[in-house]
N, CA, C and O atoms as CSV, one atom per row, in Angstrom:
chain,resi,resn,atom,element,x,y,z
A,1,UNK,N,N,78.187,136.308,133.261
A,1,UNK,CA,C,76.949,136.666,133.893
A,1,UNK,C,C,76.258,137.714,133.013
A,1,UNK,O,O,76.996,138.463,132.373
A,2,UNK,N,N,74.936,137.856,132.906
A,2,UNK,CA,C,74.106,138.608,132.141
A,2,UNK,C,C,73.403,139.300,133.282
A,2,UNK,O,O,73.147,138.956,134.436
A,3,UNK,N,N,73.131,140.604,132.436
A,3,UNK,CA,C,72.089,141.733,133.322
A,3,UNK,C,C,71.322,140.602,133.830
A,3,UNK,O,O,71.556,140.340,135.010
A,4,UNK,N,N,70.464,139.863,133.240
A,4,UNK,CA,C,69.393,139.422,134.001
A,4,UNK,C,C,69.323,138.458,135.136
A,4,UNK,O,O,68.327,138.204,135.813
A,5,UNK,N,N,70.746,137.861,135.271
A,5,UNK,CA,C,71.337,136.996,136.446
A,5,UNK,C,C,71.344,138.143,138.047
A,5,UNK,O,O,71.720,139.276,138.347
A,6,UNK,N,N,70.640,136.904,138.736
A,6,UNK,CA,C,71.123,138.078,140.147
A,6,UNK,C,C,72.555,137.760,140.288
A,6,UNK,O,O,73.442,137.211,139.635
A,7,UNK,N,N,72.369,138.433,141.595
A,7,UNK,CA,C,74.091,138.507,142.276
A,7,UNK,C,C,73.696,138.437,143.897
A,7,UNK,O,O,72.526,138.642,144.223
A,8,UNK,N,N,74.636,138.162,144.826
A,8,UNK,CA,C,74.286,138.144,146.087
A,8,UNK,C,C,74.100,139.586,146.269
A,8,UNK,O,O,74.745,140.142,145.380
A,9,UNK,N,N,73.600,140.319,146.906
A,9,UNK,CA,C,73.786,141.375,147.377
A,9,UNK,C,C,75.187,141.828,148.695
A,9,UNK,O,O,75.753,140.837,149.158
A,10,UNK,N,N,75.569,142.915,149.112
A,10,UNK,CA,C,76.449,142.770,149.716
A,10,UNK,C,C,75.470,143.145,150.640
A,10,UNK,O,O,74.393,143.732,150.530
A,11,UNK,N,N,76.436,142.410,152.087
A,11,UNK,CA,C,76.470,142.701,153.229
A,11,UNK,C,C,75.656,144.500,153.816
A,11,UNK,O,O,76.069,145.569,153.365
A,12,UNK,N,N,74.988,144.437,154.415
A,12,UNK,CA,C,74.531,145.971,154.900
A,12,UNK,C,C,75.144,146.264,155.895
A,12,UNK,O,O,75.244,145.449,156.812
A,13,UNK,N,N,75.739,147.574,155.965
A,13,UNK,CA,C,77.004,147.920,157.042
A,13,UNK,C,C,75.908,148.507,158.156
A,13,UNK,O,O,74.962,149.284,158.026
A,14,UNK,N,N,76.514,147.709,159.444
A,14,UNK,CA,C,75.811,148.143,160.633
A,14,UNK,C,C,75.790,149.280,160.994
A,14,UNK,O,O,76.815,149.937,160.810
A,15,UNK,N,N,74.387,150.050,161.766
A,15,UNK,CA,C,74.328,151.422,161.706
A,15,UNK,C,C,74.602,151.721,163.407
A,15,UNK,O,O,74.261,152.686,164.091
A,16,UNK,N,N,75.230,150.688,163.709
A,16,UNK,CA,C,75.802,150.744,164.952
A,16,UNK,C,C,77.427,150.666,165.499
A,16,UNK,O,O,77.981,150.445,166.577
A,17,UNK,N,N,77.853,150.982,164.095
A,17,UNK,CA,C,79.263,151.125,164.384
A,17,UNK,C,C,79.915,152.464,165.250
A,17,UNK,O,O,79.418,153.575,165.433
A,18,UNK,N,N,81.164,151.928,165.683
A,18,UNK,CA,C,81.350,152.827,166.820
A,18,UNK,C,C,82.175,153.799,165.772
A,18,UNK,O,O,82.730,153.385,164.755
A,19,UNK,N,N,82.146,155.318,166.264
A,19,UNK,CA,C,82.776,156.074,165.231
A,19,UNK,C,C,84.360,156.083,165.400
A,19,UNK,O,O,84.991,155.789,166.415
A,20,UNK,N,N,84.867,156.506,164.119
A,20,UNK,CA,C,86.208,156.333,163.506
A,20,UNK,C,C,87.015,157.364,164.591
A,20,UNK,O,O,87.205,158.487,164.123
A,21,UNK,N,N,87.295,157.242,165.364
A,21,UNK,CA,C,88.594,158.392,166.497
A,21,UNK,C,C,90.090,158.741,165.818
A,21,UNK,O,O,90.946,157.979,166.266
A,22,UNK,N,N,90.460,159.430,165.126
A,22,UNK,CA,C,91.960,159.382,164.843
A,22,UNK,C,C,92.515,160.570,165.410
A,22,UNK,O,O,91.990,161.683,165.359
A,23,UNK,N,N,93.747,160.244,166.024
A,23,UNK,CA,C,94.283,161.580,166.278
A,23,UNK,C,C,95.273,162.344,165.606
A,23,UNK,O,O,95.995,161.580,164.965
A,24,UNK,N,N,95.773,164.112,165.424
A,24,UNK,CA,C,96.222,163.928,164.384
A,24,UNK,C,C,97.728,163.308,164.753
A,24,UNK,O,O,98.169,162.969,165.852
A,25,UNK,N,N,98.460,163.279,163.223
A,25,UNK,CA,C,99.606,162.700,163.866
A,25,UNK,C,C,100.961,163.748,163.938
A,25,UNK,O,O,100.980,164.695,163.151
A,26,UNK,N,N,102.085,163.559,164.893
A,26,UNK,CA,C,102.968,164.773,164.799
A,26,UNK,C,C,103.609,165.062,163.271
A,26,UNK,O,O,103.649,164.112,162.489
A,27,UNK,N,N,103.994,166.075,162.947
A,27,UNK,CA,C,104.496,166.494,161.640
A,27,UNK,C,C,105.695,166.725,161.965
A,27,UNK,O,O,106.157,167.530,161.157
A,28,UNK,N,N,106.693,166.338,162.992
A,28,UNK,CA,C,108.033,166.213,163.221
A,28,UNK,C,C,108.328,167.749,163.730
A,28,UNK,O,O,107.485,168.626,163.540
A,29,UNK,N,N,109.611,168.026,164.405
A,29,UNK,CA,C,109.959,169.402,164.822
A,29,UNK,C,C,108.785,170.302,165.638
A,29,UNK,O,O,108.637,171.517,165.509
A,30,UNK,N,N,108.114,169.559,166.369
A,30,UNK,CA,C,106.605,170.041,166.856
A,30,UNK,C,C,106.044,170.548,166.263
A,30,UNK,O,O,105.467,171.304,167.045
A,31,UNK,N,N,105.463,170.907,164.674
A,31,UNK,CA,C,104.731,171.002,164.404
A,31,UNK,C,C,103.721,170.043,164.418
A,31,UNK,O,O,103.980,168.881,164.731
A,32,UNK,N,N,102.554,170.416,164.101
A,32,UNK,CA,C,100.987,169.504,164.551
A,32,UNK,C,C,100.291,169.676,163.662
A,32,UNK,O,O,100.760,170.452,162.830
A,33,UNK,N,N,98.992,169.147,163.368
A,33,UNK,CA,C,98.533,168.618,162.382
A,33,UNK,C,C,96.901,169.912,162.717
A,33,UNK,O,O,96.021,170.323,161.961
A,34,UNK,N,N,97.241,170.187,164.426
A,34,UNK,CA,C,95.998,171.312,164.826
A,34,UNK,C,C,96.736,172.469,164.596
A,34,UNK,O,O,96.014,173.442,164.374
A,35,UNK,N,N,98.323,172.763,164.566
A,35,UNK,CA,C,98.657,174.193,164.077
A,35,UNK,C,C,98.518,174.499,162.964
A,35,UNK,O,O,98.417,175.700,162.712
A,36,UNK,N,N,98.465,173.572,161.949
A,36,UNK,CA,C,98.113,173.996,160.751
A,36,UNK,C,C,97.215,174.092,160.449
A,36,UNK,O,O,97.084,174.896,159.526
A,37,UNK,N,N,95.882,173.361,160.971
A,37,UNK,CA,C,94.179,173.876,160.853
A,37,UNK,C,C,94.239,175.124,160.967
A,37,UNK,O,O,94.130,175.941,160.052
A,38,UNK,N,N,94.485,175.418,162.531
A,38,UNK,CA,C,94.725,177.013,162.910
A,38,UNK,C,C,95.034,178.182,162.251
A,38,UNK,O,O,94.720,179.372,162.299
A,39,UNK,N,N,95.890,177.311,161.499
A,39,UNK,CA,C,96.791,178.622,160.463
A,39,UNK,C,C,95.774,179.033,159.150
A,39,UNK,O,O,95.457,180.170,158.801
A,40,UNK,N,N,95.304,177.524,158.444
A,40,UNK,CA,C,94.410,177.453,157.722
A,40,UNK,C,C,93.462,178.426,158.143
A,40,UNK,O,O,93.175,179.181,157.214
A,41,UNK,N,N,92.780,178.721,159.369
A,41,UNK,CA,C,91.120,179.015,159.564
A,41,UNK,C,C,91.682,180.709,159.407
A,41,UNK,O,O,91.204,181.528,158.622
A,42,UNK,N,N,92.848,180.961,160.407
A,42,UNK,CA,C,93.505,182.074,160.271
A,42,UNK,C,C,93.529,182.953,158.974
A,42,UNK,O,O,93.116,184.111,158.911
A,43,UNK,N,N,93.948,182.395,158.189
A,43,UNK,CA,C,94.195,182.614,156.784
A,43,UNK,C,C,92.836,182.787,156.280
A,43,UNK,O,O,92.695,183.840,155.659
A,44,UNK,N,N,91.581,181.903,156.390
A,44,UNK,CA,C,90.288,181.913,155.411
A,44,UNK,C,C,89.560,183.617,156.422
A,44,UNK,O,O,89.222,184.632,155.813
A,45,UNK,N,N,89.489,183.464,158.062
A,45,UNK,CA,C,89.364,184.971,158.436
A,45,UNK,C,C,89.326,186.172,157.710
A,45,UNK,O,O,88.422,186.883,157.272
A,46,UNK,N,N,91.487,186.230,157.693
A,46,UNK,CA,C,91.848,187.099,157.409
A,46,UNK,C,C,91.070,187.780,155.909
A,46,UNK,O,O,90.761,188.964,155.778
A,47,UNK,N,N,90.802,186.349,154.549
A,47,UNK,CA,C,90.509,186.715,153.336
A,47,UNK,C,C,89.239,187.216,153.451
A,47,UNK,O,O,88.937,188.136,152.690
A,48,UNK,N,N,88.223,186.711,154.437
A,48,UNK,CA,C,86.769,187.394,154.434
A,48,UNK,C,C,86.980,188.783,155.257
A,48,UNK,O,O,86.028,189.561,155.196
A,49,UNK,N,N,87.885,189.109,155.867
A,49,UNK,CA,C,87.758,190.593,156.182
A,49,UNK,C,C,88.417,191.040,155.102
A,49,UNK,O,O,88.171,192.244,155.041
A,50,UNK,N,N,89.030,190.768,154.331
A,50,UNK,CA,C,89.532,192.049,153.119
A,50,UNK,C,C,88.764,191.752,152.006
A,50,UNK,O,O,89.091,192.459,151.053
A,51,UNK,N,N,87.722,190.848,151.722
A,51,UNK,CA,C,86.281,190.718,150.952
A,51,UNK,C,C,85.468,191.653,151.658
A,51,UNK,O,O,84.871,192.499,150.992
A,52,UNK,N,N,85.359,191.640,152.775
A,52,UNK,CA,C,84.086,192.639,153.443
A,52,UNK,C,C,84.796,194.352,153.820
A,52,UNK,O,O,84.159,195.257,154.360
A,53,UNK,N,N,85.861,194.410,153.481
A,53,UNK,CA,C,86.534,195.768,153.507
A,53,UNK,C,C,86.342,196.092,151.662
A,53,UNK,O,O,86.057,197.220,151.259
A,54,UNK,N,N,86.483,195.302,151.028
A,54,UNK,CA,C,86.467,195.755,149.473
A,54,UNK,C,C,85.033,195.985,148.898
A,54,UNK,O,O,84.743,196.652,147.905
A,55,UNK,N,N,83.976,195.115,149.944
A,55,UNK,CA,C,82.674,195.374,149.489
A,55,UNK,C,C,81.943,196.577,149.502
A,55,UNK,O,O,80.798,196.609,149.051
């Protein structure tokens, strides 16, 4: 095929799809997939108060 050959175009994805739901999944020994967000957001907090204590 050459640049100047078309091609079909693809399919246009419907803008009516229902949205993607996942939940998270267990990480074994009860840990969770939301305690570790938690811990994460915990952690980014903690670094902007010792940025705004050093400023």
């Amino acid at each position: 095929m050459t640049i100047n050959e078309s091609t079909t175009p693809a399919p246009a994805l419907s803008p009516e799809r229902p949205p993607v739901v996942t939940t998270m999944p267990r990480l074994g020994r009860g840990v969770c997939w939301r305690d570790i967000v938690r811990e994460i957001e915990l952690d980014e907090l903690e670094r902007e108060a010792r940025m705004g204590e050093a400023a």
